[in-house]
C-alpha positions in Angstrom: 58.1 -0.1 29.5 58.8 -1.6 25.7 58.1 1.4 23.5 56.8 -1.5 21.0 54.7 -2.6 23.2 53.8 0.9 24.6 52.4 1.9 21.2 50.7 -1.5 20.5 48.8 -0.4 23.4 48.1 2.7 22.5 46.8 1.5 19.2 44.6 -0.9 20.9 42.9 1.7 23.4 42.3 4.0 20.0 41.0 0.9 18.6 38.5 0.0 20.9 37.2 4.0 21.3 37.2 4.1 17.7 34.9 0.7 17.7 32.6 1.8 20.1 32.3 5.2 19.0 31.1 3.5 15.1 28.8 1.1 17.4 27.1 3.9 19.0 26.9 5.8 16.0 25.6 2.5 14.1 22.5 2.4 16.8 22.0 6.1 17.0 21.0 6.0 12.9 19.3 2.8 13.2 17.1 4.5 16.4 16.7 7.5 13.8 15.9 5.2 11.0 13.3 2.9 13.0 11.7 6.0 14.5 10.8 7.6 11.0 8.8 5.0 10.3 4.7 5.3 11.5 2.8 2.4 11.9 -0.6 2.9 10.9 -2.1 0.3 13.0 -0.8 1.7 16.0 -3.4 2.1 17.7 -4.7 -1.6 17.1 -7.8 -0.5 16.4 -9.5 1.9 13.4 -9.7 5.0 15.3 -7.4 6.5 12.6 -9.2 4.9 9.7 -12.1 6.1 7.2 -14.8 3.7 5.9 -16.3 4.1 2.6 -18.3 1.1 1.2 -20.6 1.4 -2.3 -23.8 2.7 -1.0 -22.7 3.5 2.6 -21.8 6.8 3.9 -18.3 7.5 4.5 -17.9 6.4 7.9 -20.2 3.4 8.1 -18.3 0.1 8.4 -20.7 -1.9 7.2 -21.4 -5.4 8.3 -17.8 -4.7 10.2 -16.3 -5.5 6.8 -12.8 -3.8 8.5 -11.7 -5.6 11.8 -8.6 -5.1 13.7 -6.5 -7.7 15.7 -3.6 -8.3 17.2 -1.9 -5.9 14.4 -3.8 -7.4 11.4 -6.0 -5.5 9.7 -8.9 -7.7 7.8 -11.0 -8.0 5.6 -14.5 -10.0 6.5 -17.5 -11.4 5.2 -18.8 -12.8 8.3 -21.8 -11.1 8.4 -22.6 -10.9 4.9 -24.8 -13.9 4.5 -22.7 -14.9 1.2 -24.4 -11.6 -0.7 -21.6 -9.5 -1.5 -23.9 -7.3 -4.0 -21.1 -4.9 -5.2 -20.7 -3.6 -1.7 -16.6 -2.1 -2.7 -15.4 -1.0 -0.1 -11.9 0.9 1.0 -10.4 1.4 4.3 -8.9 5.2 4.3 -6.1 6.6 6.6 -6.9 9.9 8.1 -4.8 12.0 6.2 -3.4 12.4 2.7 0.4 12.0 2.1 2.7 13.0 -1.1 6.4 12.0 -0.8 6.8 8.7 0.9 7.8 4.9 1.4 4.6 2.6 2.4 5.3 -1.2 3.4 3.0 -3.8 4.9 2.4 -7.4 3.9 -0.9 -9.2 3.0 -2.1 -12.8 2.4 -5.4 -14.1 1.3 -7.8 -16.5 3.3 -10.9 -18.6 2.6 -12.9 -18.1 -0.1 -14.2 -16.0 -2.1 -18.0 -15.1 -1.3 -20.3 -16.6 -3.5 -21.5 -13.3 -5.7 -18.2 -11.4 -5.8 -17.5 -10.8 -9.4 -14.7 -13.8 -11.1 -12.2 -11.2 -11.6 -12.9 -10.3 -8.0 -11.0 -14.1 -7.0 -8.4 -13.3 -4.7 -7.8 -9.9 -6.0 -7.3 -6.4 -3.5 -4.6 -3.7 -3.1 -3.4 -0.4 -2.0 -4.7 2.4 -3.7 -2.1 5.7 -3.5 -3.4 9.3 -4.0 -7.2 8.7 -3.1 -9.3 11.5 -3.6 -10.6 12.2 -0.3 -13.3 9.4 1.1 -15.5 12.1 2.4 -15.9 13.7 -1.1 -16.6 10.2 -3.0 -20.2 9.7 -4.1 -22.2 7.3 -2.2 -22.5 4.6 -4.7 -19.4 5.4 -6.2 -17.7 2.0 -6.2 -13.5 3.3 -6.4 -11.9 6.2 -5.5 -10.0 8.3 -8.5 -6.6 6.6 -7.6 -3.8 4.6 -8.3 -4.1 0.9 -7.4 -1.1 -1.0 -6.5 -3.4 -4.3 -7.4 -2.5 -7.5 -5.3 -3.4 -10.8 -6.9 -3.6 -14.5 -6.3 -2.8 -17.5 -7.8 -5.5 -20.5 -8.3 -3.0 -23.4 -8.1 -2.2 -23.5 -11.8 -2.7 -20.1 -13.9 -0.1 -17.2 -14.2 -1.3 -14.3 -12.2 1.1 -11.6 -11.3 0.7 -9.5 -8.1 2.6 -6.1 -7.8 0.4 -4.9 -10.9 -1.3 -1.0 -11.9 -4.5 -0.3 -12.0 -5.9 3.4 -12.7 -9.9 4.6 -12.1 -9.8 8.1 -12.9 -5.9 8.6 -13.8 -3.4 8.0 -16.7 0.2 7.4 -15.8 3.5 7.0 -18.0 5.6 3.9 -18.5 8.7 4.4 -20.4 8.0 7.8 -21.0 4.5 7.3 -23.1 1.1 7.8 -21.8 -0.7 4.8 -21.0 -4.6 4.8 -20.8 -5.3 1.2 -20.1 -7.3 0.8 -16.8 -4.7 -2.2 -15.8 -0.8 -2.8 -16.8 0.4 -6.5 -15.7 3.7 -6.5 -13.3 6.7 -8.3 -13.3 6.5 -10.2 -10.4 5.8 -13.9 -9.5 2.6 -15.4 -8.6 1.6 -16.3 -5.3 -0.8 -19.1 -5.4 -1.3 -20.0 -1.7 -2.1 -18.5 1.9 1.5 -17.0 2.4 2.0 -13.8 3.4 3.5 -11.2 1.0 5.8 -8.4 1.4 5.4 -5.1 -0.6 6.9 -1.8 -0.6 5.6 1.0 -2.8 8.1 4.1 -3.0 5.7 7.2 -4.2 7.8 10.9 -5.3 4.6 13.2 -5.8 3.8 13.8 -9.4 6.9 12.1 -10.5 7.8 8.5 -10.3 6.4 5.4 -8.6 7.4 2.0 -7.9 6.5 -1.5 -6.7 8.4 -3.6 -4.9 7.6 -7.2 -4.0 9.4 -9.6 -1.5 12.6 -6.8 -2.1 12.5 -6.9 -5.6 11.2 -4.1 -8.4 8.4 -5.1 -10.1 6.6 -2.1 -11.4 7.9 1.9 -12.5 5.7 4.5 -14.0 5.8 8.4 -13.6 3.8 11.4 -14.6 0.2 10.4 -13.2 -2.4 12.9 -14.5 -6.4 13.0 -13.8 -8.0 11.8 -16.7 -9.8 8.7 -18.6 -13.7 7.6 -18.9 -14.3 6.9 -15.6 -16.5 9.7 -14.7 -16.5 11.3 -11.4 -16.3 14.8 -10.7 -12.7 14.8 -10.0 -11.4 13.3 -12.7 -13.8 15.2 -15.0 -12.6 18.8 -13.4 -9.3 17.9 -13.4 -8.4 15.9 -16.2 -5.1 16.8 -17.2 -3.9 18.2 -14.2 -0.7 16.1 -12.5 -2.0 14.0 -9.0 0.4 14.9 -6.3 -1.2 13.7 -3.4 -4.2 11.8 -1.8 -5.0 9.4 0.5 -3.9 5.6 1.3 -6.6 3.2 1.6 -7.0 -0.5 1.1 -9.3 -2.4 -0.7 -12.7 -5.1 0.0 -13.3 -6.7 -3.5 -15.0 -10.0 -2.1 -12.0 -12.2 -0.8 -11.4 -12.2 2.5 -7.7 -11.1 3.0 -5.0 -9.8 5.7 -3.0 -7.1 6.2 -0.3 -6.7 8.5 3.2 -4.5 9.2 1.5 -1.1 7.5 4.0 1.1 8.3 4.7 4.4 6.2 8.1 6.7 5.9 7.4 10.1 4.6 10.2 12.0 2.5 10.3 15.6 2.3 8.7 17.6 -0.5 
């Protein structure tokens, strides 16, 4: 045999080992990867889920406000009779997480009901370390949290999604403490029905950050208990750095979707 043509072949045998070995690899990490992730609507029901509404035990889904189909997690005011009355409500997972990646997407539907408050228009979120649903007072209307707040447009004003909003804690932004309940995003405004994409990267006590359709809207760090909002956790603990909690999502009188809720925890 050619000795060239010996070592071409040679070559191309190491070649094609070398090409499948970095293919297998390639799948094995992406298995790994994919695996990581927990979708929290699993189940496709809320077996895993807490309900806490304003002036409902923890527990109670009242008037089915939280329905589960096909994946999507909603929000409904079906059986409200178009009196929303203050009824906040959050939808909790079971158990409180610290160091982690969250992702879903959401779109708003319909209309507003008719007595949800104006600011209420097209307006929900994901609230990060929740104190826990079963310790929240009954007519308590928001958990001490952090509120990655989700907004809609109305066809012609500015209104940034992606933003902060704080009951009960104080973060910092640039390295100075900010005490203003809400601090306005970066991001664009969504004024129709489409769906959204968010990812919200959370590092304990340290730094968290927004991220909409891929892109970084929002950074803060240091989140402490603290501020007027007067419940007995924020009160005790004022000062004290928030490491942990719960994920829950919001009913603020727009009917809205959520979808994809998948979470990736890091380690501490």
């Amino acid at each position: 045999m050619n000795f060239k043509l010996y070592k071409r072949l040679i070559f191309i045998c190491c070649f094609g080992i070398f090409v499948v070995n970095c293919k297998n690899e390639t799948q094995k990490e992406e298995t790994e990867t994919a695996a990581e992730w927990v979708n929290l609507l699993e189940k496709n029901n809320l077996d895993d889920w807490i309900v806490k509404i304003k002036g409902y035990p923890a527990g109670d889904n009242y008037k089915n406000t939280f329905r589960v189909n096909n994946g999507i997690l909603s929000v409904n005011y079906s059986e409200y009779n178009d009196t929303f009355n203050n009824t906040f409500g959050h939808i909790y997972y079971k158990k409180p997480f610290s160091n982690y990646k969250l992702r879903l997407d959401y779109r708003f539907l319909d209309d507003q009901i008719a007595d949800g408050e104006d600011w209420g228009y097209k307006n929900s979120g994901v609230m990060l370390h929740c104190e826990n649903p079963k310790n929240i007072g009954l007519d308590q209307g928001f958990p001490v949290s952090i509120e990655a707040q989700f907004l809609g447009g109305n066809g012609v004003d500015e209104r940034p999604t992606g933003n902060v909003c704080t009951p009960g804690i104080h973060i910092n932004i640039n390295n100075k403490l900010v005490t203003e309940h809400c601090i306005p995003s970066t991001a664009k405004t969504f004024h129709n029905d489409q769906w959204v994409h968010v990812e919200i990267e959370v590092y304990n006590d340290s730094i968290i950050k927004h991220f909409i359709n891929g892109e970084k809207v929002m950074e803060y760090t240091k989140p402490i208990y603290g501020g007027d909002y007067g419940t007995p956790l924020s009160e005790a603990r004022a000062g004290e750095p928030v490491k942990s909690g719960y994920i829950s999502l919001q009913s603020e009188s727009h009917p809205i979707e959520f979808k994809n809720i998948e979470i990736l925890e890091f380690q501490d």
